[in-house]
C-alpha positions in Angstrom: 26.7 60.4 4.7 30.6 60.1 4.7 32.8 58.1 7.4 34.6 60.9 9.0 37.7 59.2 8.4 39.1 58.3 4.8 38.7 54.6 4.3 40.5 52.1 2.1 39.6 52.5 -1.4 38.7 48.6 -1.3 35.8 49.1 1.2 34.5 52.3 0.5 31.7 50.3 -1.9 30.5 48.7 1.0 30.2 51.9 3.4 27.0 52.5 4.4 24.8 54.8 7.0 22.0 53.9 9.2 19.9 56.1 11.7 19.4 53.0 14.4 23.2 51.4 13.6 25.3 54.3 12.3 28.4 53.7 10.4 28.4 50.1 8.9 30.6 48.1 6.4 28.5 45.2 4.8 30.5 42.3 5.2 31.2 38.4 5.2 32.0 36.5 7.5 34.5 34.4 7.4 32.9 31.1 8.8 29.7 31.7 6.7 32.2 30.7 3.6 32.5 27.3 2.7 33.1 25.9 -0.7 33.0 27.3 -4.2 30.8 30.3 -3.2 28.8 32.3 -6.5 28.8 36.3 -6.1 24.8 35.7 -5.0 25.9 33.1 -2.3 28.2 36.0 -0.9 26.1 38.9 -1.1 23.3 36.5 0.8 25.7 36.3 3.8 26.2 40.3 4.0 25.4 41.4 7.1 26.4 45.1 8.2 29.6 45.4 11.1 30.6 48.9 12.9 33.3 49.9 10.7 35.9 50.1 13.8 35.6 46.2 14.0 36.4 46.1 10.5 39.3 48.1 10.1 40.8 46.3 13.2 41.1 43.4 11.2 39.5 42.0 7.5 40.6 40.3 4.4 38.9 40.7 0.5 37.5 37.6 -0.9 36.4 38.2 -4.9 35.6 41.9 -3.9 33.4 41.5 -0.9 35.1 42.2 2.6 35.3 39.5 4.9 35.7 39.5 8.7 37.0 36.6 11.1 34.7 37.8 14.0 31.8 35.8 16.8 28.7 37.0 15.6 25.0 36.8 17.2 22.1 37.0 14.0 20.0 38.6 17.5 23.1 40.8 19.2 25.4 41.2 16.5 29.2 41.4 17.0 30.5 41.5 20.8 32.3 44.5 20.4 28.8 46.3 18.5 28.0 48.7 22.0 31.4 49.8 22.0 32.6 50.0 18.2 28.6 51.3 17.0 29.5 55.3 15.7 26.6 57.4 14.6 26.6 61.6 13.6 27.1 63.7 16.7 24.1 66.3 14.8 21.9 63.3 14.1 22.2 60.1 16.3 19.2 58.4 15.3 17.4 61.2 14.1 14.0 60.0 12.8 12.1 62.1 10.1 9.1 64.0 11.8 5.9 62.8 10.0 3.1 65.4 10.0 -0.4 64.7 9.1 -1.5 67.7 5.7 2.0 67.3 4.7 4.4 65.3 2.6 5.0 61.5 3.3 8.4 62.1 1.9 9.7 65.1 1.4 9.8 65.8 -2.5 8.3 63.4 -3.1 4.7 63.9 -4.8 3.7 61.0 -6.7 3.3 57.2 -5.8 2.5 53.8 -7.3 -0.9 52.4 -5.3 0.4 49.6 -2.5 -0.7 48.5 0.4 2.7 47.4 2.4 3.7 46.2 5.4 7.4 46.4 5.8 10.5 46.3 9.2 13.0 48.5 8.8 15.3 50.4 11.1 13.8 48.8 13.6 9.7 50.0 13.4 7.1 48.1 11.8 4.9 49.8 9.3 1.5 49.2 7.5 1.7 52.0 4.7 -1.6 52.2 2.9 -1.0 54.0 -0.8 -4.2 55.2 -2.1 -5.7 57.6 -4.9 -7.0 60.7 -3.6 -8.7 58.4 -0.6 -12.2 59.5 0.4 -13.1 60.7 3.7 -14.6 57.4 5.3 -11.4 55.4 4.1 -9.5 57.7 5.6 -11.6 57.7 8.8 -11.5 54.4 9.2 -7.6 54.0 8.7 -7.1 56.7 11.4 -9.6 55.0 14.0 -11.4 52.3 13.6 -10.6 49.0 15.1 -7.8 46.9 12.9 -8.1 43.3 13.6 -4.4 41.9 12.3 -2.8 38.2 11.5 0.2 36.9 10.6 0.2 33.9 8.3 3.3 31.6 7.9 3.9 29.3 5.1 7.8 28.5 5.2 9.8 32.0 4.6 6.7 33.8 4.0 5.3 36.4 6.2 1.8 38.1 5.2 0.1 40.7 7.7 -3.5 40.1 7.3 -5.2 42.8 8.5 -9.1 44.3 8.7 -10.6 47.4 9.8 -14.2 47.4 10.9 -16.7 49.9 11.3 -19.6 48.2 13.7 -21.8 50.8 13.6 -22.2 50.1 9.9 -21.6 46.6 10.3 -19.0 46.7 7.7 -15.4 45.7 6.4 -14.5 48.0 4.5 -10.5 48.0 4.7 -8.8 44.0 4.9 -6.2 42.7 2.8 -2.7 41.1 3.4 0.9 42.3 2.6 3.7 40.0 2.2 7.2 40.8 3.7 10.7 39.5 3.4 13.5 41.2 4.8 15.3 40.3 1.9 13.8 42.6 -0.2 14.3 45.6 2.3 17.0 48.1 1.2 20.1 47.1 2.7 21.0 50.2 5.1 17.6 50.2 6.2 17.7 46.0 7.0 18.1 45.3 10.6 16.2 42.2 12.5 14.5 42.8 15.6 15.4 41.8 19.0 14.2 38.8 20.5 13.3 38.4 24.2 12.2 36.0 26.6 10.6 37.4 29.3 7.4 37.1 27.3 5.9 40.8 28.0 7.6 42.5 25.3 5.5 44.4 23.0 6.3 46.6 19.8 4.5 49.6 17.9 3.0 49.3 14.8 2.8 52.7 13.0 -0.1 53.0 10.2 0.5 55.8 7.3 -2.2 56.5 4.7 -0.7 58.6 2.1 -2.5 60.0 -0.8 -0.8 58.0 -4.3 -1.4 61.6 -6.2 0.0 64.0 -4.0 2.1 62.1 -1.3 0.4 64.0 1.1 0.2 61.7 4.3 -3.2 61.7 5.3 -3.6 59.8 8.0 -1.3 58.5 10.9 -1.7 56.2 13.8 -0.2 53.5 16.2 -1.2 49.9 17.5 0.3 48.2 20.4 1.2 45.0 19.5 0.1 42.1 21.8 3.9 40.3 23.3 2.2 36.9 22.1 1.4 38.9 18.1 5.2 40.6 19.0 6.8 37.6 19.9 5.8 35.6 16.9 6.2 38.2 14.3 10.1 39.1 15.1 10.4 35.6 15.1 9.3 34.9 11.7 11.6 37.6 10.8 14.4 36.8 12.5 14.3 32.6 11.0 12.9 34.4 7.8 16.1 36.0 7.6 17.9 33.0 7.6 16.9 31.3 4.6 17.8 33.2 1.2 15.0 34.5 -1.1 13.6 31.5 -3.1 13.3 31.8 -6.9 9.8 30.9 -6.5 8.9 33.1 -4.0 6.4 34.9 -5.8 4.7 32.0 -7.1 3.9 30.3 -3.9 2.5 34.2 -2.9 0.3 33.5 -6.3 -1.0 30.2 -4.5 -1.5 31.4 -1.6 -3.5 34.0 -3.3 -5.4 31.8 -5.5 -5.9 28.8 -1.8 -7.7 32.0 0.1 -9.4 34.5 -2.3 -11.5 35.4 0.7 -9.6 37.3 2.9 -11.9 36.2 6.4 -10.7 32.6 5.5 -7.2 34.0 5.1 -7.6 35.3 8.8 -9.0 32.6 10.5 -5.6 30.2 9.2 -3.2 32.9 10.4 -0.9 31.8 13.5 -1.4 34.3 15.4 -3.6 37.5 16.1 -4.0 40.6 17.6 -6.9 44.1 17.3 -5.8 47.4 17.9 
């Protein structure tokens, strides 16, 4: 995706396109700078800007663009309604999935994962399986999930458990982590906050079969406003606090502190079924 205007040859790096926010230019601001800043410092404090805000006024600091403009980590910039420019053909288009047909399209091979992950504004638990069998599959697509979110400073795990009563079994639970740091940048966004205490978001479920990427099964679970209101949270102060060099240790500790997953469940701070 091009702007449909040519841009300075300085910013053109930092041009980038997003379904939910359109065209962006990742940027610094200029009151997030203080001090003898590293390159890492700086691309910690990127946050994406309609690109009519920024040509109206910015500055280049050591190759990053930087902007001198009131900004809300929940709203974003004051002028974002009217500035915010998206593709007249494709204004946030969304890719159609279709159960019996490719997850992504050419895409026919992937690496085994389970992962929950907020991007673009939806929340997804994406199970990656081998040539799952037909129960699995069955009970991704309808049994009842349980799900928790555990907090432990900036890390976020989704606990979650699907039951089959009838069988008296558990025979899909795990957690994933998340940070938002790690999600691509023109697919980062933070979700919105409210206070009115009934706001509830979707949580879209994807099976997809690791040796075909064939999407195999496909649903949605209503998130409770309490489970809504504490997850966008954690993502929201999450995203305030860079990634830790250690961040993968403490998820190895975690690991090691709960190696049943029920346990896991009954410390999470909040919970939800669906």
């Amino acid at each position: 995706m091009k702007y449909h205007s040519p841009l300075p040859e300085e910013i053109k790096q930092w041009y980038v396109y997003t379904a939910k926010s359109g065209h962006r230019i990742l940027c610094v601001i200029k009151s997030d700078i203080a001090g003898d800043m590293t390159e890492s410092d700086y691309e910690e404090r990127l946050v994406s800007v309609p690109v009519k805000t920024v040509l109206r006024s910015y500055s280049m600091e050591k190759g990053f663009v930087v902007i001198d403009c009131e900004y809300d980590p929940h709203r974003g910039f004051l002028p974002e309604d009217e500035e915010r420019e998206f593709e007249p053909d494709g204004d946030n288009a969304k890719h159609e999935l279709k159960v019996g047909e490719l997850y992504y399209s050419g895409r026919t091979e992937w690496p085994e994962a389970v992962e929950y992950n907020y991007f673009s504004g939806t929340h997804e638990l994406r199970f990656i399986l081998k040539n799952p069998s037909k129960y699995v599959t069955e009970v991704i697509r309808k049994m009842p999930a349980q799900l928790g979110i555990f907090l432990q400073g900036d890390i976020i795990l989704l606990v979650y458990k699907f039951t089959d009563y009838k069988k008296q079994l558990v025979p899909v639970t795990g957690y994933s982590p998340f940070s938002i740091h790690l999600v691509p940048g023109n697919l980062r966004t933070l979700p919105q906050l409210t206070s009115d205490g009934e706001h509830t978001e979707e949580l879209r479920i994807h099976l997809i079969d690791a040796d075909t990427g064939i999407l195999r099964a496909a649903r949605s679970i209503t998130l409770s406003a309490e489970f809504t209101a504490a997850l966008c949270s954690a993502i929201v102060e999450q995203s305030s606090t860079p990634l830790s060099e250690d961040y993968n240790d403490r998820l190895l500790e975690i690991d090691k502190r709960f190696p049943d997953n029920e346990i896991l469940m009954e410390h999470c701070n909040q919970r939800c079924t669906g």
